[in-house]
LONUKE-689581 format. One record per residue: residue in three letters; z, x, y of N, C-alpha, C in turn. Coordinates in steps of 0.05 Angstrom, whole numbers, plus 5000, padded with zeros to 4 digits. Each point is the difference from the previous one (the first is absolute). Example, Ala and Ser with C-alpha at 12.3 -4.5 7.8 and 13.67 -1.06 7.14 Angstrom:
<atoms>
ALA515652644886500049825024500050185024
SER498649935021500150165024501449855022
</atoms>
This chain:
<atoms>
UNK625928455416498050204992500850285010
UNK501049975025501050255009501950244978
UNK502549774999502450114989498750094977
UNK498749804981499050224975498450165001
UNK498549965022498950295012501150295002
UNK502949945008500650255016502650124968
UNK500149684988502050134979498850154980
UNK497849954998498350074978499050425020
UNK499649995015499450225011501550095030
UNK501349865007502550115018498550045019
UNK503049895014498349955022499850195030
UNK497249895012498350215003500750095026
UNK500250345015501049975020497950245017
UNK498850064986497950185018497449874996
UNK498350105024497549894999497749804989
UNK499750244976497849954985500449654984
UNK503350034994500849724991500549815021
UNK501150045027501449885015497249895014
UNK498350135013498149835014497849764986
UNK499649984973499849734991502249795008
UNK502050034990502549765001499349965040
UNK500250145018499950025027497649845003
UNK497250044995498449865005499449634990
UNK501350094978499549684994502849825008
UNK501950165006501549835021499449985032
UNK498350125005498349935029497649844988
UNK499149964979498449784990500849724995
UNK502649994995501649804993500749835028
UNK500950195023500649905031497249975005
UNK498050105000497149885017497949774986
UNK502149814979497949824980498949895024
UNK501249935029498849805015498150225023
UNK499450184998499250125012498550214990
UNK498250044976498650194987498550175019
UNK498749915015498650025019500350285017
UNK503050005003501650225015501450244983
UNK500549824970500350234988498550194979
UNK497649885008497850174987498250245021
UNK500649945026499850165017502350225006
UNK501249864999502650205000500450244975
UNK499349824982500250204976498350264999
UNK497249865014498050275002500050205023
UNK500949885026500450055031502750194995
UNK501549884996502750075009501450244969
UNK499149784988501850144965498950244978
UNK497349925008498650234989500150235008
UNK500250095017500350275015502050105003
UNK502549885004502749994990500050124983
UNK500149884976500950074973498050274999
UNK498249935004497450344995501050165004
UNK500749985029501450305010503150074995
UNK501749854990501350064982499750144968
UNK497649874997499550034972499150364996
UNK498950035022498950225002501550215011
UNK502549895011502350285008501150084975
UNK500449804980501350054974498550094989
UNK497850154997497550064997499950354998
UNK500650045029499850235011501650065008
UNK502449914997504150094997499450284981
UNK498749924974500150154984498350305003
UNK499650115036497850214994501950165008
UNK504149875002502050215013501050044967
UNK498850124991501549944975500050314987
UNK501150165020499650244999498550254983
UNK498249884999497350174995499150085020
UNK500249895024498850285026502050135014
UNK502549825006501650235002503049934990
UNK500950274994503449904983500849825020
UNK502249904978502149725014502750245014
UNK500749915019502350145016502449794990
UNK502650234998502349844997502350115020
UNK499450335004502850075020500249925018
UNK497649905024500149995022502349755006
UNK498549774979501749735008502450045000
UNK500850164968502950095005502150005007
UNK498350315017501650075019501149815018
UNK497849915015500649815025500949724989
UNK500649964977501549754988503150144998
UNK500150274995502650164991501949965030
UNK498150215023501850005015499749815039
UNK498049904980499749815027501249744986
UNK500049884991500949744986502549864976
UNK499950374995501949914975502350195006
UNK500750135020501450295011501150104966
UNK497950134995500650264978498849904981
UNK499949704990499449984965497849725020
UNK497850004972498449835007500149784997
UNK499949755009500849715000499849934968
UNK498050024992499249904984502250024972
UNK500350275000501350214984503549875005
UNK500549935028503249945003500049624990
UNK497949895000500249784995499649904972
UNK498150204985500149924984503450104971
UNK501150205008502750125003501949835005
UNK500249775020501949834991500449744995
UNK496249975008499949634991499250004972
UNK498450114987498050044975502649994971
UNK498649874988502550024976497349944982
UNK499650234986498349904971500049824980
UNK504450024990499749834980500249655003
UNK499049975030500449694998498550035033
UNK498649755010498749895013502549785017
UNK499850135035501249775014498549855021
UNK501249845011498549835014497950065023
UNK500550275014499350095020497850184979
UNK499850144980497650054987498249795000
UNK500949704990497149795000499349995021
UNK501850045032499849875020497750255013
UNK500850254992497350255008497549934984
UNK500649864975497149934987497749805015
UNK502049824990498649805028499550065028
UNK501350185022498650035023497750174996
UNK500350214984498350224993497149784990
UNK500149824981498049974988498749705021
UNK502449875020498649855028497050075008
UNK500150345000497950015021496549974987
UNK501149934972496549984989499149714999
UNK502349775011499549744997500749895034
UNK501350015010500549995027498050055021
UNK498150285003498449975014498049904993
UNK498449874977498549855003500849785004
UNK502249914989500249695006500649935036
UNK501150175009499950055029497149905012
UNK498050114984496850035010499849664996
UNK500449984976500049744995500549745017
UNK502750035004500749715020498950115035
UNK500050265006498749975023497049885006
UNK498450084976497049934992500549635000
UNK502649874992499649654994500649935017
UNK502750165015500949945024500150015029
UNK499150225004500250285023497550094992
UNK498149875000496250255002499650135024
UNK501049825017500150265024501150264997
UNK501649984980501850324998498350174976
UNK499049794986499850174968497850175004
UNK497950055022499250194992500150235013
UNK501649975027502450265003501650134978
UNK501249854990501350044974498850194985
UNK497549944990498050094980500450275009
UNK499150015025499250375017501450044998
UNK502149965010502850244995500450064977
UNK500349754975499950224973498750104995
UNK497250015001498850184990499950285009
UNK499949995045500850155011501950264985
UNK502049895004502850124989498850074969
UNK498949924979500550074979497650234997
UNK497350035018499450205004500650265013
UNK501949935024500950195005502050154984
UNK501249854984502150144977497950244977
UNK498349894998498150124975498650235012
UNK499049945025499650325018502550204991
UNK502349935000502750205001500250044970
UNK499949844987499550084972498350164991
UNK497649985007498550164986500350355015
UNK500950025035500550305007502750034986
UNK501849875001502850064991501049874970
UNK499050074972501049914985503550054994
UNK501349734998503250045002501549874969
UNK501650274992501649794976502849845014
UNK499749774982501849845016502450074978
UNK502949955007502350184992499750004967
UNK499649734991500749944963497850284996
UNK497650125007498150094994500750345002
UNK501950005023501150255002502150084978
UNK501249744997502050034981499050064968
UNK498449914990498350024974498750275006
UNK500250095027498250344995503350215002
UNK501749955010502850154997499750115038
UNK499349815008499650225024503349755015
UNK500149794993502649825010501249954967
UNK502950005011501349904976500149774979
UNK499949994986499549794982499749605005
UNK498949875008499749855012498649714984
UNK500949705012498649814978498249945009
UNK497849824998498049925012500449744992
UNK502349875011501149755002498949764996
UNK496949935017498649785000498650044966
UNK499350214991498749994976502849834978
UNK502150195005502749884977500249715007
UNK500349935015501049625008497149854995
UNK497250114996497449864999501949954966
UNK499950204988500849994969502249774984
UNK501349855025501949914994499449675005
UNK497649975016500049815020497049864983
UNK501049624977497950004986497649845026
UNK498149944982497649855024498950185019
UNK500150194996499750155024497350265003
UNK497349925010498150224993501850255019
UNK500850174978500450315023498650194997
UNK498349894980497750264989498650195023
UNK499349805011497850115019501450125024
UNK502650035000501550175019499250274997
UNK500250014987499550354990498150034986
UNK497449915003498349994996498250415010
UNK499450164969498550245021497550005001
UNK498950195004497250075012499049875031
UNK498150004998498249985019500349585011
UNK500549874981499749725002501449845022
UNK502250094999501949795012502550205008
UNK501250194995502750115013498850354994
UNK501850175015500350235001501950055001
UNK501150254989503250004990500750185027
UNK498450155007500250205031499749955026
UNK499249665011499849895011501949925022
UNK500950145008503849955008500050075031
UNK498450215006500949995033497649925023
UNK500649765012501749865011501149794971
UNK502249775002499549814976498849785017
UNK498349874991498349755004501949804990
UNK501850004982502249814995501749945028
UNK500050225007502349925024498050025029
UNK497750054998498549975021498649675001
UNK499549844977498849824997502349765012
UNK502150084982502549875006501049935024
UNK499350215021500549945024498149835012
UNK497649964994497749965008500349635001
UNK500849944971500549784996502649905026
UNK501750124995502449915029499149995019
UNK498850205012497849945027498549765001
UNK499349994987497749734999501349725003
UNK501549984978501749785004501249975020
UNK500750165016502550025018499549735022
UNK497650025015499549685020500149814985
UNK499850004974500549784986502449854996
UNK502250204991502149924983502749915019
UNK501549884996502049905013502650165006
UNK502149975001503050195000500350084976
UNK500449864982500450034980497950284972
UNK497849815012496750234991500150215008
UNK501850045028499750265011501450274989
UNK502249844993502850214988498250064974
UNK499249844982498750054980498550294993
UNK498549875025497150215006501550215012
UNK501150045002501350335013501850104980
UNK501449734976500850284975498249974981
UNK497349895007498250054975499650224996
UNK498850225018499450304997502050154995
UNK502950025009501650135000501149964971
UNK499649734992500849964966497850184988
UNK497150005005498350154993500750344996
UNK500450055022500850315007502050154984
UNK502649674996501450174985499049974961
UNK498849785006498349974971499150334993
UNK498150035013497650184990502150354988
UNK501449965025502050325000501849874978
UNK501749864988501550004986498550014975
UNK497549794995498850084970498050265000
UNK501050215014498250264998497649985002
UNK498549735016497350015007499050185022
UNK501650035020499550115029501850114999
UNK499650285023502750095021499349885026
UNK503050055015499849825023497350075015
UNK499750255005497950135019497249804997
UNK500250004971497049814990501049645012
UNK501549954994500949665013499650055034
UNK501050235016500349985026497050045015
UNK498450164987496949995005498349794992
UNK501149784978499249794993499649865027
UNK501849865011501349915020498050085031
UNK500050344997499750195020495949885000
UNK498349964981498050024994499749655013
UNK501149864985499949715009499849925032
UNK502450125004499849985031498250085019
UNK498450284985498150065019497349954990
UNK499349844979497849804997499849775020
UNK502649884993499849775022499750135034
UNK500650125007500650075025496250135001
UNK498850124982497750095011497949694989
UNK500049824987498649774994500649865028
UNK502250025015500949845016498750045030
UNK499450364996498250115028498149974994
UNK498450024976496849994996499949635011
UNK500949814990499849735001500549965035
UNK501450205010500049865033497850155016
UNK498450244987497950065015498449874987
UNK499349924978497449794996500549875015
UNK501749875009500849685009499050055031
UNK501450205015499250135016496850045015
UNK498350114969498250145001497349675002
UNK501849844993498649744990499949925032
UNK501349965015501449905022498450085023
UNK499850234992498150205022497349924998
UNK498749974977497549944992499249635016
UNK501449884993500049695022500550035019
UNK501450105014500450115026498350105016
UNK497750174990497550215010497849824995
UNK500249754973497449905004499549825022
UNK497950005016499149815023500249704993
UNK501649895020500049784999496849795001
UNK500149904978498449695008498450055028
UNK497749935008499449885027498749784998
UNK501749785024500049784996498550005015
UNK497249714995498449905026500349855019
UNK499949945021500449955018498149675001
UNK500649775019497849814992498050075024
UNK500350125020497950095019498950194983
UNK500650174981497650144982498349894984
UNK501949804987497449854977499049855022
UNK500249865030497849955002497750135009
UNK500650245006498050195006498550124988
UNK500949974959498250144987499149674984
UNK499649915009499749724990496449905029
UNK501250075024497849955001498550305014
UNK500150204979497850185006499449954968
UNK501249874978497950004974498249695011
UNK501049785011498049864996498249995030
UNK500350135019498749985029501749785009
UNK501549824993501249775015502950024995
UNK501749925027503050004995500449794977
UNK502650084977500349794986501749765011
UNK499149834990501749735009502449924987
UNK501849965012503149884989499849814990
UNK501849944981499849644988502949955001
</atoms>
């Protein structure tokens, strides 16, 4: 049912499609346990998805109607901090990019690039079947992180390079993930580039949440994963990074504050969580212990209620 599911409408890799298929395969793992996953679904999943639902929501208020989208700044500091003279994006796409044919390292940017709309939920996923102790850490930080990105969006609207390039302000440039969606059948890419207000913003670019999320996921896993998981998880982002800059989604500056933003979510979720813990600690600590009675007291209030000492048995 699936497959002609996904052949018939391709298959699905953002949200709106992806979190049915997600839930009823956490329906499928809890037949013996409904119990847990009908709590979970409302406890744990509902609010989740909400407050996701609702950043994609209000992504769209950077959508420069309050204030223009900036392009020189990144630039610059992509020009001569990162790219010494020419901008990454601009030198990479210059000698890997070939229009009239598609190579392997193009599918291979499609696919990391398009990872990050199926990966972190399914991440949510097996921690929630597997790891519940983690999943709703998990939860905070993304959402954490993905509001903190949308704060920066909406003061700093940013074109990301393909966008500069379609205005002439960078040189002529592909927007790579859109060409290889074109090539690639089964495949929903619609909703990649999806505009307005619903689901994407085309100005949405500084910090990238692609490469901030991305990291997010490595972190997490990291106590988990073995030798092998580890190497993984440390060129997941960096395949990311160079994903996003090679198909003209990001400049570096936007991938390195991705990163830059992640880190200091976790690090401030991590101080608020040890002064609650703290703050919890203190509170049992100050409350008065118990007082225990004594058996020379109960017999003393024993026999001033009845006038007579009570008797032992």
């Amino acid at each position: 049912m699936a497959w002609l599911a996904w052949r018939r409408h391709g298959v699905p890799v953002l949200g709106d499609r992806l979190w049915p298929w997600l839930i009823g395969f956490m329906l499928a793992l809890s037949v013996t346990n409904l119990r847990r996953f009908l709590r979970g679904l409302i406890v744990d999943w509902l609010p989740f998805v909400a407050a996701l639902t609702l950043y994609d929501l209000l992504r769209g208020i950077a959508d420069g109607r309050l204030l223009p989208a900036h392009a020189h700044p990144q630039m610059w500091v992509d020009k001569y901090l990162f790219g010494f003279g020419t901008v990454p994006t601009v030198f990479l796409q210059r000698h890997l990019w070939d229009p009239a044919r598609l190579h392997w390292y193009d599918y291979a940017t499609w696919f990391v690039y398009t990872s990050y709309f199926f990966v972190m939920p399914l991440v949510a996923v097996a921690l929630w079947l597997w790891a519940p102790e983690r999943f709703r850490r998990y939860a905070l930080l993304v959402v954490a992180v993905a509001f903190a990105a949308m704060a920066t969006y909406v003061v700093y609207p940013a074109m990301p390079p393909w966008l500069a390039s379609e205005t002439h302000v960078l040189p002529p440039l592909a927007r790579i993930i859109g060409v290889v969606s074109g090539h690639l059948p089964y495949v929903d890419g619609r909703t990649l580039f999806e505009k307005g207000t619903y689901w994407a913003n085309d100005i949405a670019a500084m910090p990238s949440l692609h490469e901030g999320l991305t990291l997010l996921v490595s972190i997490t896993l990291w106590p988990l994963a073995g030798r092998i998981g580890r190497v993984l998880l440390v060129l997941y982002p960096l395949a990311m990074a160079f994903a996003l800059v090679y198909a003209a989604e990001h400049y570096v500056i936007e991938v390195v504050l991705g990163c830059v933003y992640t880190v200091a979510v976790i690090a401030a979720v991590n101080r608020a969580q040890a002064w609650w813990e703290k703050r919890g600690a203190r509170a049992v600590t100050s409350r008065p212990a118990p007082r225990v009675e004594l058996p020379a007291e109960r017999e003393a209030y024993a026999f001033a209620s009845s006038g007579e000492p009570s008797r032992q048995r």
